[in-house]
C-alpha positions in Angstrom: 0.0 0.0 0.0 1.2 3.5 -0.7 1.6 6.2 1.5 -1.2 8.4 0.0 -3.8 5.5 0.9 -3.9 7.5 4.4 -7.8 7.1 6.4 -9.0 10.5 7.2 -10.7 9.0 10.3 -10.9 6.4 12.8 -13.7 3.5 11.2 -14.6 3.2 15.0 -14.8 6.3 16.5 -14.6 8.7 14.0 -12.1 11.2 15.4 -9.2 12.4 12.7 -6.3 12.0 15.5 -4.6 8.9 13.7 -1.0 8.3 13.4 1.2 5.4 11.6 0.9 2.4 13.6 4.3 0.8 15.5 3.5 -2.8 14.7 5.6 -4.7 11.9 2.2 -5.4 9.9 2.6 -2.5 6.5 -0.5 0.0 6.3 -1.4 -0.2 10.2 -2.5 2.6 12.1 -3.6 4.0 15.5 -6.2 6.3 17.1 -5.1 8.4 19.4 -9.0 9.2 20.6 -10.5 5.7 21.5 -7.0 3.8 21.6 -7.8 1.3 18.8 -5.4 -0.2 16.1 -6.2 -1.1 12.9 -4.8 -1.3 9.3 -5.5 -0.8 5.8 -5.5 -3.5 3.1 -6.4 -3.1 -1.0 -7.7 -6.1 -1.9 -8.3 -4.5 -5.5 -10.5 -3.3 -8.2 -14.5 -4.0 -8.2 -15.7 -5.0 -11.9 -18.4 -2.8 -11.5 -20.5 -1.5 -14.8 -17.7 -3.8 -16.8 -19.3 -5.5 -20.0 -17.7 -8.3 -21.9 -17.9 -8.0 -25.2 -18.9 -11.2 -26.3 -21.5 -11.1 -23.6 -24.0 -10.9 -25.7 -26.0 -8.1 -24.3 -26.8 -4.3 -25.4 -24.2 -2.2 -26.2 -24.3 1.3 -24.3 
C-alpha cells in the first residue's frame, strides 16, 4: 500500500487524531482518541459496470 492510501478518520470512532501504527504489519495505524489499532489493506479493483464484449448483451 502506498503512503497516499492514508484514512481520514478512525472507522470506530470517527475522530481524525490517527497516526502510523508501530506494529511490523505494513498499512497499520492507530487512534489516538479511542485507543484502537487497525490497518488498511487493497484487496483490488471491483468490476463494476464492466461488459464483456462477447457477452452478448446491449451495447451502451
Amino acid at each position: 500500500m502506498s503512503e497516499r492510501a492514508a484514512p481520514f478518520h478512525c472507522p470506530y470512532c470517527g475522530d481524525e487524531d490517527l497516526r502510523p501504527g508501530e506494529q511490523a504489519a505494513h498499512g497499520a495505524w492507530e487512534c489516538r482518541a479511542c485507543n484502537r489499532a487497525f490497518q488498511l489493506k487493497y484487496l483490488g479493483l471491483l468490476a463494476r459496470g464492466v461488459q464483456r464484449a462477447d457477452s452478448g448483451g446491449d451495447h451502451i
